[in-house]
GULOTOR-901885 format. One record per atom (N, C-alpha, C): residue number from 1; residue in one letter; y, x, z. Coordinates in pm, whole numbers, plus 50000, padded with zeros to 5 digits. Each point is the difference from the previous one (the first is absolute). Example, Ala and Ser with C-alpha at 12.3 -4.5 7.8 and 13.67 -1.06 7.14 Angstrom:
# residues 2
BAPA    i  aa     c2     c1     c3
BAPA    1   A  49431  51319  50780
BAPA    1   A  50119  49911  50000
BAPA    1   A  50120  50090  50000
BAPA    2   S  50105  49965  49928
BAPA    2   S  50119  50082  50006
BAPA    2   S  50109  49923  50073
This chain:
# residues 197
BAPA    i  aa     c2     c1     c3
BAPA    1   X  48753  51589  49370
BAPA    1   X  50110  49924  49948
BAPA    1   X  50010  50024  49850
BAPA    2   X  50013  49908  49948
BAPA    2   X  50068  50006  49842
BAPA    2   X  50130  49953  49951
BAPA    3   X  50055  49994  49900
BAPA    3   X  50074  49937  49956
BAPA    3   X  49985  49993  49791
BAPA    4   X  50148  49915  49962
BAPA    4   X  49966  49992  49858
BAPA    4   X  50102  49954  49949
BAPA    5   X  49998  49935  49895
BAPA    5   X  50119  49944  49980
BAPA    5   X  49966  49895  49869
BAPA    6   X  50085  49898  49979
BAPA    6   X  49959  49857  49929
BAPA    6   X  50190  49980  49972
BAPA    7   X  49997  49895  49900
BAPA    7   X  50061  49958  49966
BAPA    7   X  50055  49801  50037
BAPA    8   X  50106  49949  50081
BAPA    8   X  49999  49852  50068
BAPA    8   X  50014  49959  49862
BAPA    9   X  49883  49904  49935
BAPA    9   X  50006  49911  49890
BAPA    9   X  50063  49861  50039
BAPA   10   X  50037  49976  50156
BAPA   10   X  50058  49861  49971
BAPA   10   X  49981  49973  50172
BAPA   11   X  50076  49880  49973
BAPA   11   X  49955  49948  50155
BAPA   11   X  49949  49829  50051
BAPA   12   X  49943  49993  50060
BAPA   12   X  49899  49838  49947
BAPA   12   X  50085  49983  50197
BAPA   13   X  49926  49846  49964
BAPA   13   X  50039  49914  50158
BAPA   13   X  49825  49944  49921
BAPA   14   X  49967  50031  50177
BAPA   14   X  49857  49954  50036
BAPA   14   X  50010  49929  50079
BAPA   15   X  49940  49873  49944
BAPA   15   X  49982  49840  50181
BAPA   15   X  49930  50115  50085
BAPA   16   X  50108  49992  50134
BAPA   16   X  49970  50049  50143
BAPA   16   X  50009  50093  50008
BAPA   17   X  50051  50100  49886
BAPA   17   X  50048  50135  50019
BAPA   17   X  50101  50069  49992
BAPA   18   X  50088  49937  49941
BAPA   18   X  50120  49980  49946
BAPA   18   X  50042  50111  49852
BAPA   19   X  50105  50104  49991
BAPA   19   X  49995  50031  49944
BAPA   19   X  49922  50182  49952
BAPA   20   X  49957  50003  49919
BAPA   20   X  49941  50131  49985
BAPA   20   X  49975  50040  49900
BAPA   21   X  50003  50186  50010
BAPA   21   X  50026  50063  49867
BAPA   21   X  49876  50011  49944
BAPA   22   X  49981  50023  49856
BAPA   22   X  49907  50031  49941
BAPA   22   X  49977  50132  49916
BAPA   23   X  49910  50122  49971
BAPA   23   X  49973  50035  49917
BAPA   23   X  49889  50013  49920
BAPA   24   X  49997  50015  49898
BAPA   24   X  49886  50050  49900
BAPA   24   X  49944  50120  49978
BAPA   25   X  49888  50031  50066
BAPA   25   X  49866  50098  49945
BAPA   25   X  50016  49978  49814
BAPA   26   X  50086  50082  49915
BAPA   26   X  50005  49957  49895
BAPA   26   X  50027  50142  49910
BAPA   27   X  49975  50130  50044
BAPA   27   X  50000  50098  49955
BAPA   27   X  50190  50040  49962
BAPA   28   X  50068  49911  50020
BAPA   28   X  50163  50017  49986
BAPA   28   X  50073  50068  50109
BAPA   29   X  49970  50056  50077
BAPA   29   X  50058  50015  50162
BAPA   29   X  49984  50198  49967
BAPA   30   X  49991  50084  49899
BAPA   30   X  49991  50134  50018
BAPA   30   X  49882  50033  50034
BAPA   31   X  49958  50144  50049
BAPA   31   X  49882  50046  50029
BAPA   31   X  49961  49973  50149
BAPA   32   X  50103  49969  50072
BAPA   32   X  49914  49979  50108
BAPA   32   X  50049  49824  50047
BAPA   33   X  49938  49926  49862
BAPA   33   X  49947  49892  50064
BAPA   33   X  49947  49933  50133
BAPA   34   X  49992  49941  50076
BAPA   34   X  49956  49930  50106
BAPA   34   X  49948  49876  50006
BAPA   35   X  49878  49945  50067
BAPA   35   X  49980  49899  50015
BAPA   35   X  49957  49964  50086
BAPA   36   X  50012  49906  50117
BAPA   36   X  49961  49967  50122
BAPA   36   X  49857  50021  49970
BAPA   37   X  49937  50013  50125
BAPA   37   X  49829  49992  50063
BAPA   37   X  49975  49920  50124
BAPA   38   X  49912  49960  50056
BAPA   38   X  49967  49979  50121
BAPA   38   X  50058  50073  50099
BAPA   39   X  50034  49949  50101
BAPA   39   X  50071  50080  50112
BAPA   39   X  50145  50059  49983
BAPA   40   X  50061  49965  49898
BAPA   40   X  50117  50009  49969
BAPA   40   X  50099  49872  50026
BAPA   41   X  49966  49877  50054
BAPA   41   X  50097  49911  50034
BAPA   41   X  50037  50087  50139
BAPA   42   X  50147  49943  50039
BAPA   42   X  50097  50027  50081
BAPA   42   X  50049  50167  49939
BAPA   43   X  49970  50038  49938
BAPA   43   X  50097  50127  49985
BAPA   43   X  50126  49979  49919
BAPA   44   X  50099  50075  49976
BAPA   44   X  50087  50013  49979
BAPA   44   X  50070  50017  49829
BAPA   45   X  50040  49924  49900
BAPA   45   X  50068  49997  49883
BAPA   45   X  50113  50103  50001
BAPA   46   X  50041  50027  49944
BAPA   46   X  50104  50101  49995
BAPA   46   X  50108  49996  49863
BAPA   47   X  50121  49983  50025
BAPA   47   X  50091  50014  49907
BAPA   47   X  50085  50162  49992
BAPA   48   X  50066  50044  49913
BAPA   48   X  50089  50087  50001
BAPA   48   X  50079  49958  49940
BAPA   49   X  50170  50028  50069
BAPA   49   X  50103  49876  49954
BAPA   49   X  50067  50103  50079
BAPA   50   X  50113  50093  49868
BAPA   50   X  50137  50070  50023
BAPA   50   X  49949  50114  50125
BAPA   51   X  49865  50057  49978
BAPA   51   X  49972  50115  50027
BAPA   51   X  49931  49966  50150
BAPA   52   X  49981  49848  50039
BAPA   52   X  49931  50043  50171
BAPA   52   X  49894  49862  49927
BAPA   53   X  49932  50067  50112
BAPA   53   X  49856  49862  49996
BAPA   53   X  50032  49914  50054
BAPA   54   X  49943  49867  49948
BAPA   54   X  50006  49888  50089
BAPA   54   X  49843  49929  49998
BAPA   55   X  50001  49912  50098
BAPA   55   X  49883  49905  50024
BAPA   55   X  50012  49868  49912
BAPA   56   X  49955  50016  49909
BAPA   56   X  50027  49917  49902
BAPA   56   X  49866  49836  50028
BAPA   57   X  49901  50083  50043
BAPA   57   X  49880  49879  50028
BAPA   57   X  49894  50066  50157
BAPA   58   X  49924  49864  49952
BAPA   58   X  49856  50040  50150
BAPA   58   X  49866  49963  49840
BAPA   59   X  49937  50052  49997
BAPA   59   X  49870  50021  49902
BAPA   59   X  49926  49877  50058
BAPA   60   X  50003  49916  49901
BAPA   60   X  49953  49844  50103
BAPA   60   X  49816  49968  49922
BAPA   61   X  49997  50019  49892
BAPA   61   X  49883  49946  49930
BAPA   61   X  50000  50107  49808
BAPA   62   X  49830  49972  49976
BAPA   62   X  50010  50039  49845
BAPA   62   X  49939  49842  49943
BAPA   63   X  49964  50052  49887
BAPA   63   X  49926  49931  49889
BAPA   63   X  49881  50013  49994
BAPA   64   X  49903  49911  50013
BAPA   64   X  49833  49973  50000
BAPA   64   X  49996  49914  50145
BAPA   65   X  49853  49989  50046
BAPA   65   X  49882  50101  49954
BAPA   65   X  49990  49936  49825
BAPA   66   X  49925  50119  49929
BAPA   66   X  49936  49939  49849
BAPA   66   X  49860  49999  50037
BAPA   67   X  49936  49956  49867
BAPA   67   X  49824  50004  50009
BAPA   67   X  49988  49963  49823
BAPA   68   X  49918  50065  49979
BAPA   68   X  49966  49992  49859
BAPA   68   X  49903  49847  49926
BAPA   69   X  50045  49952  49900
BAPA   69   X  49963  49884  49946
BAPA   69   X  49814  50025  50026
BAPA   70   X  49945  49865  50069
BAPA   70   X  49875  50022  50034
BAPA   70   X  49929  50102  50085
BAPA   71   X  50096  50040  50108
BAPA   71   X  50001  49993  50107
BAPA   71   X  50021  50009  50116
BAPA   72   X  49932  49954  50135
BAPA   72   X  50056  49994  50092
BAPA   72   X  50063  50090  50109
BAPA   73   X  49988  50100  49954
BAPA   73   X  50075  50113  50080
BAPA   73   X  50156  50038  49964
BAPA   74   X  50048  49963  50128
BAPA   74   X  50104  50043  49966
BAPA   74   X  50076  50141  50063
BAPA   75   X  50160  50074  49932
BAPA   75   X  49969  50135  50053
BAPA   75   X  50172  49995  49992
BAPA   76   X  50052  50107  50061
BAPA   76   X  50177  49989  49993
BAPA   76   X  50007  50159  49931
BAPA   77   X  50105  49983  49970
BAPA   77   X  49978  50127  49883
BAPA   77   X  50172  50018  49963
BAPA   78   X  50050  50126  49916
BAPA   78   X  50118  50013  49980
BAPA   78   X  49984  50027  49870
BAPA   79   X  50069  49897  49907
BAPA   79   X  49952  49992  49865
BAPA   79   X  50138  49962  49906
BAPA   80   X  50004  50131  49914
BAPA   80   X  50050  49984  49878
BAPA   80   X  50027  49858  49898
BAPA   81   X  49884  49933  50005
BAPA   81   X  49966  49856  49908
BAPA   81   X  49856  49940  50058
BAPA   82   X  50046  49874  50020
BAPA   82   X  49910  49946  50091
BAPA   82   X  49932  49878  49885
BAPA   83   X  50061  50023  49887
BAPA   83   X  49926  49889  49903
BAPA   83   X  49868  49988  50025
BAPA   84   X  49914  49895  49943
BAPA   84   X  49926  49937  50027
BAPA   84   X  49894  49992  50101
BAPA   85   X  50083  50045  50126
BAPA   85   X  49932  50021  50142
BAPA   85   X  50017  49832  49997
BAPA   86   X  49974  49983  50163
BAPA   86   X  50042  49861  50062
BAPA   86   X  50057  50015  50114
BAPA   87   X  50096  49925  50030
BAPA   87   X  50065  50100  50079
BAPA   87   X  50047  49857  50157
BAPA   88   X  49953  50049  50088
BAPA   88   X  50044  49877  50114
BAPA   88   X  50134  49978  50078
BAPA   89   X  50038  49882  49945
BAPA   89   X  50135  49965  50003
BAPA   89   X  50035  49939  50176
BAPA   90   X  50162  49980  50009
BAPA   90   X  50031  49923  50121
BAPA   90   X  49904  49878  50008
BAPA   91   X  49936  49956  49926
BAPA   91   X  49978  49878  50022
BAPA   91   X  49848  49965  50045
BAPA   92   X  49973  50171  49997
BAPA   92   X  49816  50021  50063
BAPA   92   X  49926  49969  49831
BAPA   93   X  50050  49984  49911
BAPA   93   X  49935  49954  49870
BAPA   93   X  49951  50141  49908
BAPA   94   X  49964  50021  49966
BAPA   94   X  49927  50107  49896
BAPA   94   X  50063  49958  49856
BAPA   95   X  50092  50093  49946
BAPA   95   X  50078  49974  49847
BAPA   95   X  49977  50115  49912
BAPA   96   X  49911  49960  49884
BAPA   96   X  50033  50123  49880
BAPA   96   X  50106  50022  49977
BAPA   97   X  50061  50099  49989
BAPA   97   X  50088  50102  49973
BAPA   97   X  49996  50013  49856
BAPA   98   X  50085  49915  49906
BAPA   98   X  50001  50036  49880
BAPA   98   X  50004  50090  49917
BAPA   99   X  49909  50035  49873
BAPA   99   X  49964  50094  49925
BAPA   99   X  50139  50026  49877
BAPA  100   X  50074  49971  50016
BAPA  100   X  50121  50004  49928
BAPA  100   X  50049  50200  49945
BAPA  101   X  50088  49967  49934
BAPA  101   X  49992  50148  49903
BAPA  101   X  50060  50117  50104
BAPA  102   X  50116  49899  50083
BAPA  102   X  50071  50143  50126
BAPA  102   X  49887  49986  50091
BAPA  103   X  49996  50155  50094
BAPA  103   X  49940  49995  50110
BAPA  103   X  50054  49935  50133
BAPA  104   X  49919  49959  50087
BAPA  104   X  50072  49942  50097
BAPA  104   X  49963  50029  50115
BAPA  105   X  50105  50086  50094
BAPA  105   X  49995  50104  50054
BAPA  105   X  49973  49960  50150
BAPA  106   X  49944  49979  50089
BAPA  106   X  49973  49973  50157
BAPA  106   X  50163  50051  50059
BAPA  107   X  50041  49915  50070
BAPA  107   X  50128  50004  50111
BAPA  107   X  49938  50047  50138
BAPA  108   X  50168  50056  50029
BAPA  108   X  49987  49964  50173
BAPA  108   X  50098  49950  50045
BAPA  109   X  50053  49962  50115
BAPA  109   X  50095  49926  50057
BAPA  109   X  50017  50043  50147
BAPA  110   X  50163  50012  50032
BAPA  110   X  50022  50070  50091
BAPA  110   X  50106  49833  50053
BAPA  111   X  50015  50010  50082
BAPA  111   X  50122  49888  50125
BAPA  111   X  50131  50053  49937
BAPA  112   X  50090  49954  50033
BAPA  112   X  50087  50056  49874
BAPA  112   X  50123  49984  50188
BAPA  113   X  50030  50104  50052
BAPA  113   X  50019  50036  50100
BAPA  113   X  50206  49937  50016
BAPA  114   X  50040  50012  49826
BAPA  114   X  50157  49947  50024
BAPA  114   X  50013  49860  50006
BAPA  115   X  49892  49932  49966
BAPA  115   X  49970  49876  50013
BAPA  115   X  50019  49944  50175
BAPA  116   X  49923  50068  50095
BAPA  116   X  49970  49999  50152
BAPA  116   X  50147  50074  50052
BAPA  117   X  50080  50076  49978
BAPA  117   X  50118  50053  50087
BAPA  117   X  50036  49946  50089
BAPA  118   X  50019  49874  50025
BAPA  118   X  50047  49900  50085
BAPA  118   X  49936  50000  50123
BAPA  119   X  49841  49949  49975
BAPA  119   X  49889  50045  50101
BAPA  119   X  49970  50132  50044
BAPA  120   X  50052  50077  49945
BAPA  120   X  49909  50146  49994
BAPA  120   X  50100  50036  50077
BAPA  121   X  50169  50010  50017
BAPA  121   X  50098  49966  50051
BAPA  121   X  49988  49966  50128
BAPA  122   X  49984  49863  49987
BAPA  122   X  49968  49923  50128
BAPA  122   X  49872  50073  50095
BAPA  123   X  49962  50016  49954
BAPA  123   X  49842  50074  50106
BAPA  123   X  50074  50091  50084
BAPA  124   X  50040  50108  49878
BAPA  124   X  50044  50121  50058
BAPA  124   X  50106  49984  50154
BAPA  125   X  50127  49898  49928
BAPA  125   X  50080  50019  50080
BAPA  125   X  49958  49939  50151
BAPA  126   X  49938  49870  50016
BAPA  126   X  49926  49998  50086
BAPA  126   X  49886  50092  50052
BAPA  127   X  49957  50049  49976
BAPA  127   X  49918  50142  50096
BAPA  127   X  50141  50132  50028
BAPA  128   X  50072  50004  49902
BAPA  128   X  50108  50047  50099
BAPA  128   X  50045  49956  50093
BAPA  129   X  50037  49908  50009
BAPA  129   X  50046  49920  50105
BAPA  129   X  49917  50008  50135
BAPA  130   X  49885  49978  49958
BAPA  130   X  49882  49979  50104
BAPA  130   X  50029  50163  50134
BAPA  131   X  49994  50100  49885
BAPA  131   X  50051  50137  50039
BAPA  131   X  50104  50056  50068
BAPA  132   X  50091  49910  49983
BAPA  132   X  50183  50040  50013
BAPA  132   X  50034  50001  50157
BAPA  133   X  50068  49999  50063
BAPA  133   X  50021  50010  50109
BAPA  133   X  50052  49883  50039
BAPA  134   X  49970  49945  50130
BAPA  134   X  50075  49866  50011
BAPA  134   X  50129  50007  50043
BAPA  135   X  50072  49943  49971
BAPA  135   X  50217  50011  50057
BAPA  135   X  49971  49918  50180
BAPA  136   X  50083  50091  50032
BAPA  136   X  50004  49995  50204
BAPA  136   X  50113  49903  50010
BAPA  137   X  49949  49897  50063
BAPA  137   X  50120  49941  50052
BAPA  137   X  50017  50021  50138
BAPA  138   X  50120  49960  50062
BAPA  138   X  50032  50012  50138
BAPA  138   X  50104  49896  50079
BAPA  139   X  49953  50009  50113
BAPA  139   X  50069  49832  50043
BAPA  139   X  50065  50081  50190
BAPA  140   X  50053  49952  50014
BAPA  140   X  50065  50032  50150
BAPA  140   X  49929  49894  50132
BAPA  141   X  49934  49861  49919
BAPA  141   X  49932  49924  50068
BAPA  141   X  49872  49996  49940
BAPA  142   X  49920  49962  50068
BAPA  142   X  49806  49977  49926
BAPA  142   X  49986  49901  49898
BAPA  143   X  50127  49902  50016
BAPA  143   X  49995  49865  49902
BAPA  143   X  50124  50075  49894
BAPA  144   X  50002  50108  49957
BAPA  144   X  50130  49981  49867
BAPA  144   X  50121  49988  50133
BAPA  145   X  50137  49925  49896
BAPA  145   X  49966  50068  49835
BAPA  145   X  49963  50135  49923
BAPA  146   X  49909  50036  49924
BAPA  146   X  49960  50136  49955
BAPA  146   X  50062  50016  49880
BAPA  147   X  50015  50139  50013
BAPA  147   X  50068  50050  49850
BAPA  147   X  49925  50152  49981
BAPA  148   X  50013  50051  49864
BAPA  148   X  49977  50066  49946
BAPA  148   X  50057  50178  50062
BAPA  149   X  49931  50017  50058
BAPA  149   X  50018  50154  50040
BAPA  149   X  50002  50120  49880
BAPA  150   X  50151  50070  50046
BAPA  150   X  49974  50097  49912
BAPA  150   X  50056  50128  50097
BAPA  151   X  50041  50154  49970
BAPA  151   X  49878  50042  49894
BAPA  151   X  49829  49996  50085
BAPA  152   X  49902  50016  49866
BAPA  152   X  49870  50026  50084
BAPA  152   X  49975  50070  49879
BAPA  153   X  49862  50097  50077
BAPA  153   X  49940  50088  49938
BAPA  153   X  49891  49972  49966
BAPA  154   X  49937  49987  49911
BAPA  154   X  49826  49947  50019
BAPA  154   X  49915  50099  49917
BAPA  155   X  49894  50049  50043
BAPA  155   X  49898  50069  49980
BAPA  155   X  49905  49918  49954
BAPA  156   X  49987  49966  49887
BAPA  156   X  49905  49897  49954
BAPA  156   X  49827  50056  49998
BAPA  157   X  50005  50146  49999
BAPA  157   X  49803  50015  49988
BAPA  157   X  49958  49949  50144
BAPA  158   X  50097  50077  50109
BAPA  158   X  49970  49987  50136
BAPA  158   X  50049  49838  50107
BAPA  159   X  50108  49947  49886
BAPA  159   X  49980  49840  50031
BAPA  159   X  50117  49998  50134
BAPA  160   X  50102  50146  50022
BAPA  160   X  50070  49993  50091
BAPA  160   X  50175  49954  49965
BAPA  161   X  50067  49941  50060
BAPA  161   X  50106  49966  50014
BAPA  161   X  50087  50045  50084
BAPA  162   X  50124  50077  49943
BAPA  162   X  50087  50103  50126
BAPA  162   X  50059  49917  49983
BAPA  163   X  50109  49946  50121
BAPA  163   X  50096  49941  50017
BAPA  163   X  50106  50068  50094
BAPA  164   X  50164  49970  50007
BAPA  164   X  50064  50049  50075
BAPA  164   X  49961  50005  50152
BAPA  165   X  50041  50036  50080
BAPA  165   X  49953  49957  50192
BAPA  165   X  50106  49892  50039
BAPA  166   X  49992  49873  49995
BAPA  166   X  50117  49892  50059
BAPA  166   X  50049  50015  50112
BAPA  167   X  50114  49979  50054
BAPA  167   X  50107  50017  50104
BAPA  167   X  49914  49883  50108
BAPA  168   X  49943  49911  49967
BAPA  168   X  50009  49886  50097
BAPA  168   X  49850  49975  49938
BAPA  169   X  49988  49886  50084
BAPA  169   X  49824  49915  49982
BAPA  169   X  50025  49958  49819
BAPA  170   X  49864  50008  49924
BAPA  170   X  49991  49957  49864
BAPA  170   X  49853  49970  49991
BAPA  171   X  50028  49879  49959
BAPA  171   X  49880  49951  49978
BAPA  171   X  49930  49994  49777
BAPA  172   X  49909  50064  49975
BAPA  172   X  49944  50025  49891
BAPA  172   X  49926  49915  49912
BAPA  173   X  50010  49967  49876
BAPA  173   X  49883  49936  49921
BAPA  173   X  50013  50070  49827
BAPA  174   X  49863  49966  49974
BAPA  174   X  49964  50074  49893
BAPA  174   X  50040  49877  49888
BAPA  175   X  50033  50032  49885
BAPA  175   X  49989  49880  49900
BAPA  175   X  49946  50114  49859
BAPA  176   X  49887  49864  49961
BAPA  176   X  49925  50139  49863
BAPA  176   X  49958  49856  49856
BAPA  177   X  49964  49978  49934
BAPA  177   X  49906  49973  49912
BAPA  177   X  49857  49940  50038
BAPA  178   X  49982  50043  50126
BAPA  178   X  49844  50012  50088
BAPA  178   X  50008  49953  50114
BAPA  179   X  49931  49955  50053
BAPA  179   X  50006  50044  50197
BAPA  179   X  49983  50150  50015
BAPA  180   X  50068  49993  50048
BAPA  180   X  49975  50188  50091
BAPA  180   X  50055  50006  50116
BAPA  181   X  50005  50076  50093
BAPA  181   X  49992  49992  50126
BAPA  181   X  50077  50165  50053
BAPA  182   X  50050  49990  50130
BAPA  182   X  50002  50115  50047
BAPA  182   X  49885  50037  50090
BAPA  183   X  49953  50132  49993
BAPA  183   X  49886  50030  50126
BAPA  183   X  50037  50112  50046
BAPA  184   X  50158  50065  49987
BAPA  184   X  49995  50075  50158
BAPA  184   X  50120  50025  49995
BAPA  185   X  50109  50068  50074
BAPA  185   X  50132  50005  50026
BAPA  185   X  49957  50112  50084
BAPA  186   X  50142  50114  49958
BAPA  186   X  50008  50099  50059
BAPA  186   X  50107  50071  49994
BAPA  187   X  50141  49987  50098
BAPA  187   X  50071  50047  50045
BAPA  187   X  50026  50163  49996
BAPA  188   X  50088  50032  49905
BAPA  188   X  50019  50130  49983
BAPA  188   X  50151  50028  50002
BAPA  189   X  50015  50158  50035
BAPA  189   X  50150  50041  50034
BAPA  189   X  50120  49920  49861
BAPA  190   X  50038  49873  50028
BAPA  190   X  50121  49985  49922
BAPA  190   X  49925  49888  49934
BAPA  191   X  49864  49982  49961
BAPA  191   X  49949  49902  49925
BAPA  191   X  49904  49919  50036
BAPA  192   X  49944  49943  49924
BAPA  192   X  49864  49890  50024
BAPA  192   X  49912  50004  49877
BAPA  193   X  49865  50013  50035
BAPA  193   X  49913  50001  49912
BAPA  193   X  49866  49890  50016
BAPA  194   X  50013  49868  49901
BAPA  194   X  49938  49906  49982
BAPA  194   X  49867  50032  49872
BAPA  195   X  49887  50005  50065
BAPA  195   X  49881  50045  49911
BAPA  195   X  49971  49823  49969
BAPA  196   X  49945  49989  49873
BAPA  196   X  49994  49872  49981
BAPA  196   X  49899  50002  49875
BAPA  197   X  49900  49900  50016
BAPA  197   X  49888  49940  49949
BAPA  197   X  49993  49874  49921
């Protein structure tokens, strides 16, 4: 594992990617500079903000491949100034990299993660859900009307449901996010225990 550290020069919107951060390989970032490599997409950006870390990005792409004027090899590289390389763009095209007086420093680009909250949000809370325990209803007839049983206990690793022991016949159904099912019932001193799948 490594790590490093860079400086966010800005933030671009890419067709089909939406928005994402950028920094510069530009010798400005302190001594322990950073610059993406191969095998570094999907890892993790990092902010520090009022003393705790945050997930600031996902490491999505760099800058190149380059290949040198006249010829055809090309190579990916982490570079200070990429002047008069050629350097292959979104567009599959091969572009000199102008010889101009500043250096011009190779990027990387991370998903810019406050952009996605919504989705990233949404995922989550749905796979919670998926997880959660389903709410017991209970009916006195097989057809309803059903209502919402309380209290219950649920053991969510083991997927069990304690319920009180009813005075009279009760008839059971699961309601979840999912189909899920009961697969076994088991009568215990004072209670009921519904294992469910």
């Amino acid at each position: 594992m490594r790590w490093g550290e860079n400086v966010i020069a800005g933030v671009e919107t890419a067709l089909g990617a939406g928005e994402r951060l950028k920094a510069l390989f530009d010798q400005n970032a302190g001594p322990n500079e950073a610059m993406l490599a191969g095998g570094d997409s999907g890892s993790g950006l990092f902010l520090r903000e009022a003393g705790q870390w945050k997930l600031a990005g996902v490491n999505f792409a760099v800058d190149g491949p380059f290949r040198q004027v006249g010829s055809s090899e090309a190579f990916s590289a982490a570079l200070f100034d990429k002047r008069r390389l050629l350097e292959l763009g979104s567009n599959s095209r091969w572009t000199l990299v102008p010889d101009d007086d500043v250096p011009v420093p190779a990027a990387f680009y991370a998903t810019r993660v406050s952009a996605r909250l919504a989705w990233i949000r949404g995922v989550i809370a749905a796979e919670s859900a998926r997880e959660a325990a389903p709410v017991v209803e209970a009916a006195a007839l097989p057809d309803g009307p059903f209502s919402e049983l309380a209290p219950v206990v649920a053991h969510g690793a083991e997927r069990i449901l304690i319920i009180p022991l009813p005075s009279g016949n009760q008839y059971y159904r699961l309601r979840h996010c999912r189909a899920v099912e009961i697969i076994s019932i088991d009568v215990r001193p004072g209670a009921i225990e519904l294992q469910w799948q």
